[in-house]
N, C-alpha and C positions, 0 to 999 in steps of 0.2 A: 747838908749833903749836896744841896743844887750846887754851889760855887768851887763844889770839889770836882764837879762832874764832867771829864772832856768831851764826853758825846755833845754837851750842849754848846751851843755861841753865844755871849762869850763864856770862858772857861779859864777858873784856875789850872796851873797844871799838877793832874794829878796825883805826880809825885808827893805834892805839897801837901799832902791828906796823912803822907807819911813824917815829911819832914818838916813841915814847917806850919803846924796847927797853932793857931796862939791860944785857941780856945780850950785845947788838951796838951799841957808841957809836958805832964807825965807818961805820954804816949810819944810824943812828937821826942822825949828826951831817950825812951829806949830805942827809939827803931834808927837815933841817931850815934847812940853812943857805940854798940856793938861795930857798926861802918867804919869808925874810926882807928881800927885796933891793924890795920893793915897799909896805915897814912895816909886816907883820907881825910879831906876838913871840915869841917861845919859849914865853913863859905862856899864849898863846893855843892853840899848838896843842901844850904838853904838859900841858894844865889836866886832862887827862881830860871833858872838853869835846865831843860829838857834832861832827863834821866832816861838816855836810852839802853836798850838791852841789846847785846848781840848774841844770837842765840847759837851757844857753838855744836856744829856736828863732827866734827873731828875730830880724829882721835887714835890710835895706834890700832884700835881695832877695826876701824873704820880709813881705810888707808887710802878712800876714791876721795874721803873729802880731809885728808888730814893737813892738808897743805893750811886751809880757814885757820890753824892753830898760831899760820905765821900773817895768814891775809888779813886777821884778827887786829894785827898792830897798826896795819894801812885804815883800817875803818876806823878805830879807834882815833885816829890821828886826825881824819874827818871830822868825825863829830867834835872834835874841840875845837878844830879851827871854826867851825859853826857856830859854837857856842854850848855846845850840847857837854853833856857828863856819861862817857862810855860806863857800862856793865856788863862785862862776858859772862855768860853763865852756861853751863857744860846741860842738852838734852840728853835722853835718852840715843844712841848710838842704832845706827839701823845700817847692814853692811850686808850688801847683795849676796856677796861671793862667800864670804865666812857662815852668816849667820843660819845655822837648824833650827826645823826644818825648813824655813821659808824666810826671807825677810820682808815679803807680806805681811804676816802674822805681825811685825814690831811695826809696821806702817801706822797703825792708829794706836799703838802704845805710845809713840814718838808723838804722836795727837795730841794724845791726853797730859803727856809728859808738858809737853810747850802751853797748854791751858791751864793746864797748874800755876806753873809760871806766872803766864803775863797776868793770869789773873790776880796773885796773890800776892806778886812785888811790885815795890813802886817805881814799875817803868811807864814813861809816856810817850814812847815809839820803841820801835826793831828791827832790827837787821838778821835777814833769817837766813843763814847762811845754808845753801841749795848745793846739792851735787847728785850725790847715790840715787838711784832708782826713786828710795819709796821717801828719801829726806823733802824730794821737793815738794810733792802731793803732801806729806805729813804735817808741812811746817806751813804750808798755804788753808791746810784747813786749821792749823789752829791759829791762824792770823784771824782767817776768817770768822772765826768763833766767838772770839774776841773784842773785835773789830776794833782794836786800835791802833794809830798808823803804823804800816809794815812793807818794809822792802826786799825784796829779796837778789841775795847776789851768789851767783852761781859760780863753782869752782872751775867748772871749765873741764874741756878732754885733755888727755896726754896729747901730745906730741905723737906725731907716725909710726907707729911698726913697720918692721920690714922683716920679711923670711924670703931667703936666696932673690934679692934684687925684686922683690915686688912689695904692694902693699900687703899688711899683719890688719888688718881691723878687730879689736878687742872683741871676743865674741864669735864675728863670724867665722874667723880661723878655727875655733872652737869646732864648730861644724863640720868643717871642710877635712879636718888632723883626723878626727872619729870616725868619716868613711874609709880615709886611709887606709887607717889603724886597723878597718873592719873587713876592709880588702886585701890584708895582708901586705901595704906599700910599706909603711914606715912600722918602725917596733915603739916599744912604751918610751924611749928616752927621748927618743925623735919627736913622740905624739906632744910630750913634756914642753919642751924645748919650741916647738912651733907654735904652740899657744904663749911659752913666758916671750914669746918676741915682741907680742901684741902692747906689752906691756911696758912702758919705756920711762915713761915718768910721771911726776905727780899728776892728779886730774883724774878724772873720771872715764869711763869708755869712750873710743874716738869715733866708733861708728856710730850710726844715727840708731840707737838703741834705744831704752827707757833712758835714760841717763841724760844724754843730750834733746830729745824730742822732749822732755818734760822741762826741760831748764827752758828750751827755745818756746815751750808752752808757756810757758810762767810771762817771758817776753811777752809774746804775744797776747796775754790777757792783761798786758798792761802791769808784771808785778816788777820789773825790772827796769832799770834803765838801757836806753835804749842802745841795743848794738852788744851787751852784756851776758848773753847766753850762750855765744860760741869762740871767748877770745879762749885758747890752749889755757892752760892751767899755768905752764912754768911764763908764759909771757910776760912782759913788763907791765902790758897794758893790762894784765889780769889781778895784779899790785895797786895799776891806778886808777879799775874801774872800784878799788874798793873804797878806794879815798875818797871819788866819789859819792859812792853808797851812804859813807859816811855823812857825807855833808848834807848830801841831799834829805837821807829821813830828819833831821834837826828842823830842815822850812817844811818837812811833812807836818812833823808835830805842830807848828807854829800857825797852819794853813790847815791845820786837824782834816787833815787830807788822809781818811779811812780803807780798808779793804772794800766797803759798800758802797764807795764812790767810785771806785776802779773796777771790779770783780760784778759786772752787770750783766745781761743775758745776752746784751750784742756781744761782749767780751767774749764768752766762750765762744758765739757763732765765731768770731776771729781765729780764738784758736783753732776749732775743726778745722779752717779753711786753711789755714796753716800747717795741722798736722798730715794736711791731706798731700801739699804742697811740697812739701817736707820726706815725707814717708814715713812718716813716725811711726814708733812702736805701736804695737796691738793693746800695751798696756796702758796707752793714756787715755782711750773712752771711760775704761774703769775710773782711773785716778781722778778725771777733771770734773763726773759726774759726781765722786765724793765731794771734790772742794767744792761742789756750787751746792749742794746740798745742805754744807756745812756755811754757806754763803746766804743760805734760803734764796736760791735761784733756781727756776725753773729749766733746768738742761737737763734732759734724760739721754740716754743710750739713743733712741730714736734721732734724735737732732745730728747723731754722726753719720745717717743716712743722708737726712735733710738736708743738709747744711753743706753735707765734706763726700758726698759722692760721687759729684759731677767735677770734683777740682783737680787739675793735671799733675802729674807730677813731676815736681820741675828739678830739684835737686838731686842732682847723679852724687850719690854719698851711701855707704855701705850699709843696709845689707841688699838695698832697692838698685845700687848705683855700682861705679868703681872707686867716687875718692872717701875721706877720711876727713877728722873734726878741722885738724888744720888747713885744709884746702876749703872748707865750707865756708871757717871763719873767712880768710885771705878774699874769697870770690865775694864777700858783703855778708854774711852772715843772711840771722833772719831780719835784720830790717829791708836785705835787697829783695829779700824774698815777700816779704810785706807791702814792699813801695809797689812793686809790679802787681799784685793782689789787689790793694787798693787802687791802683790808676784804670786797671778792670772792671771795676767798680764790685769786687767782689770780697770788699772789708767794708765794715763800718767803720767808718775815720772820724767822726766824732766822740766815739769814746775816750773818757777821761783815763791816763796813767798815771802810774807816782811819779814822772816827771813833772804836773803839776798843766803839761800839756797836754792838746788831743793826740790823738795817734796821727789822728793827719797832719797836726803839724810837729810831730819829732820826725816824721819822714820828708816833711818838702824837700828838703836837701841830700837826700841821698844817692850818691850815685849810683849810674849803672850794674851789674855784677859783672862777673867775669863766666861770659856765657859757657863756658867748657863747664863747668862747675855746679851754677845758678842759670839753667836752662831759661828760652823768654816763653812766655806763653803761650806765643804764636806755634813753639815748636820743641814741643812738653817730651820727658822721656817717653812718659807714658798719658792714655787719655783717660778720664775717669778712675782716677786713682784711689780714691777715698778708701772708705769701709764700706764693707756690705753688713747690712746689721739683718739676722736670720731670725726666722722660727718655724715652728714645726708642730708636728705630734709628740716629737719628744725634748722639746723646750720652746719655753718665751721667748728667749731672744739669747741671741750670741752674733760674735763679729767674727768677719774675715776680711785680714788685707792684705785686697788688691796689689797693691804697688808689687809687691813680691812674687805673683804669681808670672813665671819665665816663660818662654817661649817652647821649653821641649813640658815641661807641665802642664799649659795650656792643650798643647799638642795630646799631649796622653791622655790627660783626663777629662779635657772641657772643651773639646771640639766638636764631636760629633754626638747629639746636635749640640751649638755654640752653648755652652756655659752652664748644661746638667753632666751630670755624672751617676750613675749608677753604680754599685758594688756592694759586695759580700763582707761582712765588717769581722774583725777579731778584734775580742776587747778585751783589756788587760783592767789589773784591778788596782794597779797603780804603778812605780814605778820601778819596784822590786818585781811584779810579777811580768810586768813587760822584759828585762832585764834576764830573769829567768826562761821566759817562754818565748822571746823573739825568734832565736833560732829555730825553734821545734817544729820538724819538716809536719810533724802534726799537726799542725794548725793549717796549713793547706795557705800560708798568704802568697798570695799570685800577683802582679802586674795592675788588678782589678780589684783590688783587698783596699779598705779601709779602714786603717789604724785608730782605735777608740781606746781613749785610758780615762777612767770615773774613780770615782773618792778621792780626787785630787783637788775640789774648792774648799771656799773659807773655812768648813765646817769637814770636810772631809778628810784635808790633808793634819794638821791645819794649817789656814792661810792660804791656801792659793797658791800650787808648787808651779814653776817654769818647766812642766814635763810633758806637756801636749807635743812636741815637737819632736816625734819619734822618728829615727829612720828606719829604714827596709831592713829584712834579714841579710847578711852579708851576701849571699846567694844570689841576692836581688841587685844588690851594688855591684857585683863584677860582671852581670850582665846588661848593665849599665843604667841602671833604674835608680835613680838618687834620692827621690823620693815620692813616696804614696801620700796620699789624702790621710792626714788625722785630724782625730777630732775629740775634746774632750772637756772635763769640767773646772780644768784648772787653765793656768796660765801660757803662757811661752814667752822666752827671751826674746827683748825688742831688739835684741841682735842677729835673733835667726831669718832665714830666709825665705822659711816654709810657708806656704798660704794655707795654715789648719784653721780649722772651726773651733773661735774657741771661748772662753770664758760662758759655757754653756749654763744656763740660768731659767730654773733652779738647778741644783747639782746634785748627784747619785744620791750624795747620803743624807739629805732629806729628802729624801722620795722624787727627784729630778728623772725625767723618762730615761737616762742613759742607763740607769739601776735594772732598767726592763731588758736591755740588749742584751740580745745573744749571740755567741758566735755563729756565724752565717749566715746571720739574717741580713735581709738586702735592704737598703737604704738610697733612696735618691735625694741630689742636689743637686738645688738650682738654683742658681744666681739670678734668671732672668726675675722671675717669682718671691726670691727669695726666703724660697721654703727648704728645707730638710724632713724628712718624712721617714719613718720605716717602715717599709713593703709590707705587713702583716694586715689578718685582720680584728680589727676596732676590738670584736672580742676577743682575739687572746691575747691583747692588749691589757682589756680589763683584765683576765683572766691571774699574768704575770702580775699586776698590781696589788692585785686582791692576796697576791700569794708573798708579798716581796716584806721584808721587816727591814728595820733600822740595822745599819752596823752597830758591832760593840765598839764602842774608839773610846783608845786610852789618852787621859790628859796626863802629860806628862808632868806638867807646872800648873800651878795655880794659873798660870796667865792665860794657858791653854784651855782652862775651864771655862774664864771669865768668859776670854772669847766668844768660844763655840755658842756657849747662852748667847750671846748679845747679836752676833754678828749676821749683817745681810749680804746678799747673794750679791757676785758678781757683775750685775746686770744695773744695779740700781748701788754701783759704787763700793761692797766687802763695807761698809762703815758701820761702827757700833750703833746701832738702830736707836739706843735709848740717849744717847750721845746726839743726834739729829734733830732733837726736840731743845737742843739748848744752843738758842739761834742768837747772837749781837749782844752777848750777856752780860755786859756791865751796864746797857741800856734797857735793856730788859728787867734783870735782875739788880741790879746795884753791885756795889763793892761788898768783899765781904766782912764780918766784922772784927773788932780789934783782938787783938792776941793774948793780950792782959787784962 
């Protein structure tokens, strides 16, 4: 077993446990002959040769990352000029915009999906092909899982939207069409029409959404090569960063250069300081606190306080900014953003990446950015841009980001005094009943009102819906009020623009304090503190609690059941909890046994 084992130095490669055992022919002759039946050779795969896998996420239902179907042929081409022996093999499919109810919910299905895999074929590196929201957090924890060498190459943004001569940002015109709509400017064909503008060509969202903040994440923690998380999708260079990709995991394998050699606790602090930089989505605390978990790395929710609160934000890119992915790439992408982070002295530059170099030195060379674009430090969009990580009387901890919070919202809600707010809450009990009751002059929401929507986390919805980001009654929109304070237990799109409170942890329907709220009741927040509290007293606090039961929630699928059993809170990463205890497991545990 030792001489098959690639965690160890030296090491056969693994592959060779499958193909080329001399000590077992009758094994070594099935797991050979079946490869064969679609013109493969024996010489191929008993060359002693890396067998790598590329793990496809693309696919027709999956159409942010579907383009990997043809980027697939460029890696492939890679790895053989290396010396390496390509394997595509199709995951499980995870597609933001299609998938009911959530495509949270298939993020750690997508997990388990790629553990299966690399654990149970004879691959000895991978190329994890990144794009959609939840593919990159999905496919970087089951690298991590793993821990056998793993690269990851990102699909990249569309190219620019445009509606009547301005920029279309994937997402955030979303936003923007809805108030319209709800203020009677534009009708449904129009509303239609102004969001498919956004949408132009292959790639993924071009604002700085989940999408692109988790690929530029992946960068920055070292999974990509460098300069690879912001080229457009249809670009050449997005063809030739795979060829690369290619090449490069084959001297990973060679150099058994692991996820545990890259993915280390300064890594994440990088990335905070980058997403902070950046403006990244509200969903990557979640997502990078799963992969380090799934890493057995020490990064909690806390550390995006730590680490990413004090850091400026320098990237003018939508939903924080005014450009789009192509103008981000063009200005340096994230390595301009990096070099200047580190020459601040606020990176660790000795961490190791799957380029095989530190980070400080794949940036020596990098030039300048194009300051309209990639702000300098000295003279940041914004100051202290990070996250505010909260708690309360009626949760542990949840985030707010900053970077979003504007100038006429500052104004209204967090002026006087600087950075509490007060108000009278309406709480919805998800996303139908918001939907239904938003208009309803009954509900009394004012100017002063705080939008709360609960049974929307992992366990609530399920999965963790993108519905915290509620706007006003239209009432409220035509007298000019674009958006109120919400706040709630589920998600929101790293595309919007709203500074809510969110991934509230625990959540409603395990007994989370928002389960206790009621409408009217008054609630203060404050940034300076970083508390959230509701105005009541202590006892009929208890009082609600003592009185509150479990919802009845319907699974609709076996998968929805699994879940719900398995799954943790928002706060400490949505990851299957029992799934967490299976930490570097082919060193831990070994391979598993033969088939025959």
């Amino acid at each position: 077993m030792a001489e098959h084992d690639q965690t160890k130095r030296p090491f056969r490669l693994r592959s060779q446990r499958w193909f080329d055992d001399p000590t077992d022919p009758g094994m070594t002759s099935l797991y050979i002959e079946r490869m064969l039946n679609f013109g493969m050779t024996r010489a191929e795969l008993q060359s002693g040769r890396p067998i790598i896998g590329i793990a496809q996420t693309g696919s027709d239902i999956a159409p942010c990352n579907r383009h990997h179907i043809a980027l697939a042929d460029r890696v492939k081409a890679g790895i053989r000029d290396a010396g390496g022996v390509p394997l595509e093999f199709p995951v499980h499919p995870v597609q933001e915009t299609l998938k009911r109810p959530t495509a949270a919910l298939d993020r750690n299905l997508q997990y388990l999906s790629l553990v299966e895999i690399l654990h149970g074929y004879p691959m000895d590196g991978v190329v994890l092909t990144t794009g959609c929201d939840k593919t990159t957090p999905a496919q970087l924890m089951g690298a991590a899982t793993v821990n056998i060498p793993a690269i990851a190459l990102p699909g990249g943004p569309m190219l620019d939207g445009w509606w009547k001569g301005r920029l279309a940002g994937s997402g955030t015109i979303v936003w923007e069409a809805r108030k319209m709509l709800a203020a009677g400017e534009i009708d449904n064909d129009t509303f239609i029409e102004m969001v498919a503008a956004s949408a132009t060509s292959v790639g993924h969202c071009s604002t700085m959404g989940t999408a692109l903040s988790m690929n530029s994440l992946a960068e920055a923690v070292g999974m990509t090569m460098t300069g690879s998380a912001a080229i457009p999708g249809p670009y050449r260079q997005r063809a030739q960063m795979a060829y690369e990709t290619g090449r490069r995991i084959v001297a990973m394998v060679e150099a058994n250069l692991r996820p545990s050699d890259v993915m280390t606790q300064k890594a994440f602090e990088n990335a905070v300081a980058v997403a902070s930089a950046i403006g990244a989505s509200s969903n990557c605390p979640v997502h990078m606190v799963a992969i380090a978990r799934h890493m057995g790395v020490d990064h909690t929710v806390e550390d995006w306080q730590r680490v990413g609160r004090d850091i400026p934000l320098i990237v003018d890119c939508q939903p924080a900014g005014r450009f789009l992915g192509e103008a981000f790439y063009r200005a340096g992408g994230v390595p301009a953003v990096m070099k200047q982070l580190l020459d601040a002295g606020l990176l660790h530059g000795d961490v190791m990446t799957v380029t095989g170099r530190t980070l400080a030195e794949n940036l020596a060379n990098i030039p300048a950015p194009d300051p309209e674009v990639i702000r300098p430090l000295a003279k940041p969009m914004k100051e202290r841009a990070g996250f505010v990580v909260l708690s309360g009387n009626l949760f542990d901890n949840a985030v707010m980001k900053i970077s979003v919070i504007d100038t006429a919202f500052r104004e209204r809600f967090l002026s006087d005094p600087p950075d509490v707010f007060e108000g009278k809450v309406a709480v919805f009990e998800g996303p139908e009943d918001y939907h239904a009751r938003i208009e309803d002059p009954a509900l009394g929401i004012d100017d002063k009102t705080v939008l709360v929507i609960r049974n929307c986390g992992p366990v609530g919805y399920p999965g963790a819906a993108e519905v915290v980001n509620m706007q006003p009654p239209a009432a409220l929109i035509k007298q000019g009020v674009g958006a109120l304070p919400t706040m709630g237990d589920g998600r929101q799109s790293g595309t919007s623009g709203s500074p809510s409170i969110l991934n509230v942890s625990p959540e409603a329907a395990v007994g989370g304090g928002l389960a206790l709220l009621q409408d009217g009741d008054r609630i203060r927040i404050d940034l300076n503190t970083r508390k959230v509290d509701v105005l009541i007293p202590a006892e009929e606090l208890a009082t609600r609690r003592a009185a509150w039961t479990a919802p009845d929630l319907l699974n609709k699928t076996p998968w929805e059941e699994i879940y719900r059993n398995s799954v943790g809170s928002l706060g400490t990463g949505g990851c299957l909890e029992p799934a967490t205890l299976f930490l570097n497991i082919l060193e831990t545990r070994g391979e598993s046994r033969h088939n025959h």
